[in-house]
Each structure stands twice: as structure tokens, then as C-alpha cells.
C-alpha positions in Angstrom: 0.0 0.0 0.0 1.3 3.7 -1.0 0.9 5.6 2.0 1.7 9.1 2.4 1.2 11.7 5.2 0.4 15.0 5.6 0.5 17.4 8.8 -2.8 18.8 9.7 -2.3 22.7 9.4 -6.2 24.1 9.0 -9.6 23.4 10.8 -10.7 21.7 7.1 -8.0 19.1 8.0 -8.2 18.8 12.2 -12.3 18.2 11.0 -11.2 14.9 8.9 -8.4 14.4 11.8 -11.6 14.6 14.8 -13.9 12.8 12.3 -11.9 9.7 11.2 -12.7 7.3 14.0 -16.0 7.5 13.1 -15.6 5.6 10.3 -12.7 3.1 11.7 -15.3 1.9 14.3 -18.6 2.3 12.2 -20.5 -0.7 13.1 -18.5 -1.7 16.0 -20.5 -2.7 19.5 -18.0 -1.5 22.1 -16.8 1.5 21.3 -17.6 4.9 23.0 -17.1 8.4 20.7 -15.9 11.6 22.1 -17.7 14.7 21.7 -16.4 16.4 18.5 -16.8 19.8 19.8 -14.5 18.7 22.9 -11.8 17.2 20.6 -11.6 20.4 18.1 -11.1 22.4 21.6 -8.3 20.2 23.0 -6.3 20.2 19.6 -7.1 24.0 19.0 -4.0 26.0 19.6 -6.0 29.2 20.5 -8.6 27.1 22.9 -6.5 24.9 25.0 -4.5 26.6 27.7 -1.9 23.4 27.5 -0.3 25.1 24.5 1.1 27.5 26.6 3.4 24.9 27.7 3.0 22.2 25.4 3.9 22.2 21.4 1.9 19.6 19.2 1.4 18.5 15.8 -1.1 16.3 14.3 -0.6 14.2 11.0 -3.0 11.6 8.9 -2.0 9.0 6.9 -3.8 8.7 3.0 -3.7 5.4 1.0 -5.7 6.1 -2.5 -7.4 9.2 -1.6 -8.6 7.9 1.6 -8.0 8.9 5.1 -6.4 5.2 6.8 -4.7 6.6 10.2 -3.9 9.3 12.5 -1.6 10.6 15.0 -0.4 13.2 17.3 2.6 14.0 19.0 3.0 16.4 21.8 6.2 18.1 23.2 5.3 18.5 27.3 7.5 20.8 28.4 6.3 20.6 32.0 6.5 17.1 31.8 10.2 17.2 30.7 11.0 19.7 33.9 9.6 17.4 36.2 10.3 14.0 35.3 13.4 14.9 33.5 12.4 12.7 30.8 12.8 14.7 27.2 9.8 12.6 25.5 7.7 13.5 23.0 3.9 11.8 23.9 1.8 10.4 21.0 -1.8 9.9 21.0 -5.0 10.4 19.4 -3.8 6.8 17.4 -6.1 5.2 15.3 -5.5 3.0 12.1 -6.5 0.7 9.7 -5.6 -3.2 9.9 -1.7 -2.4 7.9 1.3 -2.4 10.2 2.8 -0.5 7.3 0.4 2.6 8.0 1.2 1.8 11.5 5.1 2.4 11.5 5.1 5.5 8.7 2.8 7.4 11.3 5.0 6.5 14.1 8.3 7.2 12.4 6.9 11.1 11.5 6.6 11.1 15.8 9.8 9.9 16.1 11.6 11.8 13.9 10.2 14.9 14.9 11.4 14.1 18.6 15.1 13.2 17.1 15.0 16.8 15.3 13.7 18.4 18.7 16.8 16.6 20.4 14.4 14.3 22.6 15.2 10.6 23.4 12.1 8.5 23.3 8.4 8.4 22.5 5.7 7.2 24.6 2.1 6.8 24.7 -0.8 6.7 24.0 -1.2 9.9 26.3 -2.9 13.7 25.9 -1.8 17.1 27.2 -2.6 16.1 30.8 -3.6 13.2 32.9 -7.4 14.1 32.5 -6.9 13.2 28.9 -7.5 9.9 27.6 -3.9 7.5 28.3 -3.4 3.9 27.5 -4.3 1.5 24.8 -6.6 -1.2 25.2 -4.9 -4.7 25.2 -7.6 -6.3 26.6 -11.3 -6.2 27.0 -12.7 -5.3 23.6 -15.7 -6.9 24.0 -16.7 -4.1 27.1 -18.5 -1.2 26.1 -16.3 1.4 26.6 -16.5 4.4 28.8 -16.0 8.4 28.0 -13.3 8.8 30.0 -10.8 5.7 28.8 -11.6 5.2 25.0 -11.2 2.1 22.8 -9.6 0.8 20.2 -8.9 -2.5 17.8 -6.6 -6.1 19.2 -4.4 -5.7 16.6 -2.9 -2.2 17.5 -0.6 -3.9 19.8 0.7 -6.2 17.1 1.4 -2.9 15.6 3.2 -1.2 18.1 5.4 -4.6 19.1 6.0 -5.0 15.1 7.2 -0.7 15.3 9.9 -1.6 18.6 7.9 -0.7 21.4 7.2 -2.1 24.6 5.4 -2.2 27.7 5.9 1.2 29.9 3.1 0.9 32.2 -0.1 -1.1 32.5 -3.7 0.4 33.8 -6.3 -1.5 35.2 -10.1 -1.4 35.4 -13.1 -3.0 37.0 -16.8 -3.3 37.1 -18.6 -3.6 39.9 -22.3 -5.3 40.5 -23.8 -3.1 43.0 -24.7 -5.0 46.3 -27.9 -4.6 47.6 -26.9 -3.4 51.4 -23.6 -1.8 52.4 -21.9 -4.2 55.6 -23.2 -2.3 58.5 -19.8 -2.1 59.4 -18.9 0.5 57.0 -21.5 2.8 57.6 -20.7 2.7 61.7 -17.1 3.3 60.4 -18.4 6.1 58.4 -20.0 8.2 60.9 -16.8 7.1 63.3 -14.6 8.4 61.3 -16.0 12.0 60.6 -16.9 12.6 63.9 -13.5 11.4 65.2 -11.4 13.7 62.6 -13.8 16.6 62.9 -15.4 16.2 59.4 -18.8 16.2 57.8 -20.1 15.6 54.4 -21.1 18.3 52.3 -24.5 18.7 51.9 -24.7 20.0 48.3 -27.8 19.8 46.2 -27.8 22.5 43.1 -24.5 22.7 41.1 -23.9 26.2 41.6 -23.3 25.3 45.5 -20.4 22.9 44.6 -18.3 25.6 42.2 -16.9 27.7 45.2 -15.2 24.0 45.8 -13.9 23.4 42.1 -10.5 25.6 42.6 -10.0 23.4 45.5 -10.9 20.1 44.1 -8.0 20.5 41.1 -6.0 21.7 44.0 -6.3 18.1 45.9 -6.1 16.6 42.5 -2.7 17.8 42.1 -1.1 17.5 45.1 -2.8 13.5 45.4 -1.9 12.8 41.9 1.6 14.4 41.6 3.7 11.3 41.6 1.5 9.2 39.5 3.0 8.0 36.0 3.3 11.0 33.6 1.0 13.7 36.0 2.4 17.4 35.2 0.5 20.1 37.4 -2.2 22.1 35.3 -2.1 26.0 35.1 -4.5 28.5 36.6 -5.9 28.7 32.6 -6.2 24.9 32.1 -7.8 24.4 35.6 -10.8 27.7 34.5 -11.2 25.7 31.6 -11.8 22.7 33.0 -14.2 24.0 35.3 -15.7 25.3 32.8 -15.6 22.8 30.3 -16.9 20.1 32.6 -18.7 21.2 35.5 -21.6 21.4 33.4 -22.5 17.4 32.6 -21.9 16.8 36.6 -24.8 16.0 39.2 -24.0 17.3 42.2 -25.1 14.4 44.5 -22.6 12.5 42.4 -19.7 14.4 43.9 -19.5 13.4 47.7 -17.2 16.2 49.3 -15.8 16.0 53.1 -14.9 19.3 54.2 -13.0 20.0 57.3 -14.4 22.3 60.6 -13.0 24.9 59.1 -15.0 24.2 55.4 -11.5 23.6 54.1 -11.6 19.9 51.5 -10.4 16.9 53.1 -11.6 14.6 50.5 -13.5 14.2 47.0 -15.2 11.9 44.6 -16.1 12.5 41.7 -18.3 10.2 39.8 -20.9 10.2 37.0 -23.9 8.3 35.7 -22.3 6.6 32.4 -22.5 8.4 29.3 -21.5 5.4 26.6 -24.9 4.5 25.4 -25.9 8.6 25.1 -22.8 9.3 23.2 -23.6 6.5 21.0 -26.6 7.7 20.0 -25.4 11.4 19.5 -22.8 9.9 17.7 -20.4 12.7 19.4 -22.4 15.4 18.7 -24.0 17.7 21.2 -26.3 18.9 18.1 -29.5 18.7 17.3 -30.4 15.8 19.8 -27.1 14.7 21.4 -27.7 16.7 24.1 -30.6 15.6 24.7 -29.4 11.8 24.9 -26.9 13.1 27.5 -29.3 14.3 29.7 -31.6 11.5 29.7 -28.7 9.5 30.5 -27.5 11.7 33.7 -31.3 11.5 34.7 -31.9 7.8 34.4 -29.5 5.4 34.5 -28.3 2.1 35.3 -24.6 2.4 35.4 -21.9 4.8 36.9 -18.4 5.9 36.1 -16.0 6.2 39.0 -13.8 9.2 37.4 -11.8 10.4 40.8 -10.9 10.0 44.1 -8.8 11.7 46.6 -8.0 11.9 50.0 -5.9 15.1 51.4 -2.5 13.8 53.0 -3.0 14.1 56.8 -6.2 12.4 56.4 -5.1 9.2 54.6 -5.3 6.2 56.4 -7.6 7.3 58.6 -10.7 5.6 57.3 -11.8 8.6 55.0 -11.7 6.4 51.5 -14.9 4.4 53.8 -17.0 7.5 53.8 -16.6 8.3 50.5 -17.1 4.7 49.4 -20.6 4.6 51.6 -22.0 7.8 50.5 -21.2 6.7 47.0 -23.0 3.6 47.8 -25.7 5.3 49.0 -26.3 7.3 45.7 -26.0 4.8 43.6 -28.5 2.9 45.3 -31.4 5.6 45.7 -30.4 6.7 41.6 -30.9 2.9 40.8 -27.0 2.0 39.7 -26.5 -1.6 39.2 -23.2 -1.9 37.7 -20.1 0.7 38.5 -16.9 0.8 36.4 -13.6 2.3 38.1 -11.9 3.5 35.1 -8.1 3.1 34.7 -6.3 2.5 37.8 -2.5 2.1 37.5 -1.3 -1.8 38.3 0.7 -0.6 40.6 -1.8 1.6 42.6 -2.4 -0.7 45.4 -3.6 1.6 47.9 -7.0 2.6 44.9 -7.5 -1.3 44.2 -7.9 -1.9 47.7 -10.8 0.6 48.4 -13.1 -1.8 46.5 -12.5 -4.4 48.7 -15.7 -4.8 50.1 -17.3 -4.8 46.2 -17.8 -8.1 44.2 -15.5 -6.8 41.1 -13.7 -8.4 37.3 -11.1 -7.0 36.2 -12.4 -6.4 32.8 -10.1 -4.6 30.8 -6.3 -3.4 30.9 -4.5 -0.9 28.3 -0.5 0.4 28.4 1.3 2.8 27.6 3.9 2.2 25.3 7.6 3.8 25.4 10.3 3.1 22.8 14.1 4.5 23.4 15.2 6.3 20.2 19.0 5.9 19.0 20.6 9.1 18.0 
């Protein structure tokens, strides 16, 4: 096959770039679109506040007139300065059945990173930790979820066949919802707050929970900082992520324990899922996408677990169990009978052990890939 690229350089081309998956996947059962409108934002120069920091460039592969692959590659500069790893990310992958489409996108990425003076490639990552990471190695037959993303078995015969190898591995799990939480949690629960001077937040409109966002991303970044390939966000990234997102979340689907003092001790966020309405809006908000998605947040029978953290001096203190039974008690009353955790790294013991008391499969795992580029 004749394959040639070319660098994405208008909103014409970043249209085809957004749009090609649709086609890839046309037909397929398990996989979950993104919004369009989100993805034109994130690779928009002018919208997303990463580019401040980050440099990236997006490229298609044609065979015969015909779009059959797409990449992107992104310089993290922030990423660089605190891991000291000069790596160029890629992501946004997707491609046709042909190793040979497969390797010619991978070797623009990687001789971009050589000309740049950078030593290795990884991914599949995004600007940030919020964006979708990891590539499905197993679990294709599991509806996906909006927040992990899909893909085809035979991209990691494509990535082995291009020289790259296992970095690190994410796991995640579905959950059956029991029908009673063990008493012994929910004595824990109340234990626990009133022994460490905390209370639940009692939050019921969504305007009530954005004098808390700031501090949310705040705890985000100081509990996530060590985890694989986590760069801290700006004061731009983290208004446009509030503003971006805060939008599609139900407040009783954000349990938040606040200190004496009102101050955050702890946070989960989680979300009724949106697979099945993004489906059907086929990643359009337009004309009745929207409508799908609210339905969905209204009436569901399955939830996304999206994140969880727990402020420093209160870890190991029981805290995880109040979050845990208040999520419990939310899903129950909202009629949840299945929960997915969404990726968890293989090494996070510390997460895979809060869902201990929970029946759960681990259902599906995806890597990120690294390989070391010679000079």
C-alpha cells in the first residue's frame, strides 16, 4: 500500500483528523465516541491553555485518496522539567488493519522528537492526565467508557512490530452493585467523621459545589503528583476545565468532606455513564445529542468512577470508607446496578484496595507504550 502523510495545518484538516474514528469503528458494539466539539477544543492551539506549555502536531496517513490513520505527537515541556524525561507523547492513534500505515505514522513522531533533540516516544497519552492515556490490550468486547476510550486487538501487534514495549499497565473494573452496604462500614463512616472533625457536604444545586472546584483540582494535584506521567495544570487549564466540565456533573454525584473549618479533606467524583448517550449522538451535542446526554444523567443504570482523593493528613484514617458509603448510598437511591472504576494504574495498590468490600472483574487493561530512540 502507497501511503503518504500529511501534517494537519487548518480546521478543514483537524475536522477529517476529529472525524476519522468514526468511520474506523462504524459498526463496532464496544466503542464509545468523544464529543467532536471537545476534541476540536483540546487540539485547537487558541482554545487549550496546555499550549502555553505544550507544542503539538497532528498528521493523517492517506492510501488512495482515503484517510487510513492518524496521529499526534505532543512536546510536554512541564513534563520534561519534572520527570526529567525529554519525551515526545503520542496519542489520538487510530488506524487501519496495515502495520505499514502503522510504523510510517510512528516514524513522522519519532523523527520529529530526534529533530527536537528528545530521546524517546511514549504513549498513547494527551496534554494532561485528564486526557485519555493507555491503549486497550484487553477487554474489547466491554462497552467502553467516556473517559478511557477504545480501540482495535491488533494495534498492539502494531506497536510490538514498530519496537515498542510495555511502559506501564492500567487496570479497570466493574462492579455489580450490592444490595446493602456491611453495616460495618457505615458505623465506620460516621466514626470516622466525627473522630477527625469532618462532615459531608451537603450539596444539592450545582452552583453550591463551584466555590469548591479551585480546591478540588487543587487536591487533584497535590494526590496525583507522583503518579506516571501527571504534570500540574495552570491557573488557565484548571478555569477551563471548570468550565468545560462542570456542566454534565450531578451534584449528589460528587460526595465532598470538608474540614471544621469548610477547608476539602476529600473528594469523589463520579458520573452516571455516558456510553450509550454518546452512541446515540454519535459525538455530537447537536440537534439531539444533548438531549441523549441528559436523559442519561437523569436515568440510569450504570456509573463511572472518574476520581478519588483523599488530602495527605487524612489518609489512612478511614476517610476512603465514607466516600465509598455515600457513593453507595447514591447509587443505590439513583438505581446503579453496575459501577466501572476507570483506569487505575497496576501498581496503585492503595486505589485497588478501596473496593475491597465490592464483588469486582477486572475487565479490561491498556498500556502505555515507550520506545528508546537511538541518535
Amino acid at each position: 500500500m502507497d501511503v503518504h502523510i500529511q501534517e494537519v495545518h487548518n480546521k478543514k484538516e483537524l475536522k477529517k483528523f476529529v472525524d476519522f474514528p468514526h468511520s474506523l469503528y462504524a459498526g463496532n458494539a464496544y466503542w464509545v465516541p468523544s464529543l467532536r466539539s471537545d476534541e476540536m477544543h483540546t487540539l485547537d492551539p487558541i482554545k487549550n491553555p496546555a499550549f502555553a506549555y505544550c507544542e503539538a502536531r497532528c498528521w493523517l496517513a492517506y492510501a488512495e485518496n482515503k484517510v487510513v490513520g492518524r496521529i499526534a505527537g505532543i512536546i510536554n515541556r512541564r513534563h520534561t522539567e519534572k520527570w526529567g524525561q525529554p519525551y515526545v507523547r503520542f496519542g489520538w492513534f487510530d488506524v487501519i488493519d496495515d502495520p505499514t500505515v502503522t510504523l510510517v505514522l510512528l516514524e513522522k513522531v519519532e523523527s520529529w522528537a530526534r529533530n527536537e533533540g528528545l530521546t524517546a516516544v511514549h504513549g498513547p497519552m494527551g496534554f494532561t492526565n485528564l486526557d485519555h492515556a493507555g491503549m486497550l490490550i484487553e477487554g474489547f468486547e466491554e462497552l467502553a467508557t467516556q473517559a478511557a476510550g477504545y480501540n482495535y486487538a491488533y494495534y498492539r501487534d502494531h506497536m510490538e512490530q514498530a519496537g515498542y514495549q510495555k511502559d506501564v499497565d492500567y487496570l479497570e473494573y466493574e462492579m455489580p452493585m450490592i444490595e446493602e452496604m456491611d453495616p460495618k462500614i457505615s458505623r465506620l463512616s460516621e466514626l470516622v467523621l466525627k473522630r477527625n472533625n469532618l462532615h459531608l457536604l451537603e450539596v444539592k444545586r450545582k452552583k453550591d459545589l463551584l466555590p469548591y472546584a479551585r480546591e478540588l483540582f487543587d487536591m487533584l494535584g497535590a494526590e496525583y503528583e507522583h503518579l506516571y506521567g501527571v504534570v500540574p495544570l495552570s491557573e488557565e487549564q484548571i478555569n477551563a476545565y471548570i468550565e468545560q466540565y462542570f456542566g454534565f456533573i450531578s451534584p449528589e454525584f460528587v460526595p465532598v468532606i470538608v474540614d471544621a473549618d469548610g477547608r476539602m479533606a476529600a473528594f469523589g467524583v463520579t458520573l452516571p455513564s455516558l456510553s450509550k448517550a454518546l452512541r446515540r449522538s454519535k459525538g455530537r451535542l447537536f440537534p439531539f445529542g444533548a438531549v441523549h446526554i441528559l436523559r442519561a444523567l437523569k436515568k440510569n443504570d450504570r456509573a463511572d468512577l472518574l476520581l478519588v482523593a483523599v488530602a495527605k493528613k487524612y489518609q489512612g484514617k478511614g476517610v476512603n470508607a465514607v466516600l465509598i458509603n455515600r457513593m453507595f448510598e447514591v447509587f443505590r437511591d439513583f438505581g446503579i446496578k453496575k459501577v466501572e472504576s476507570n483506569p487505575e494504574l497496576e501498581s496503585n495498590i492503595a486505589v485497588q484496595a478501596q473496593w475491597k468490600h465490592f464483588e469486582r472483574r477486572q475487565h479490561r487493561r491498556r498500556r502505555i507504550f515507550i520506545k528508546h530512540l537511538s541518535a
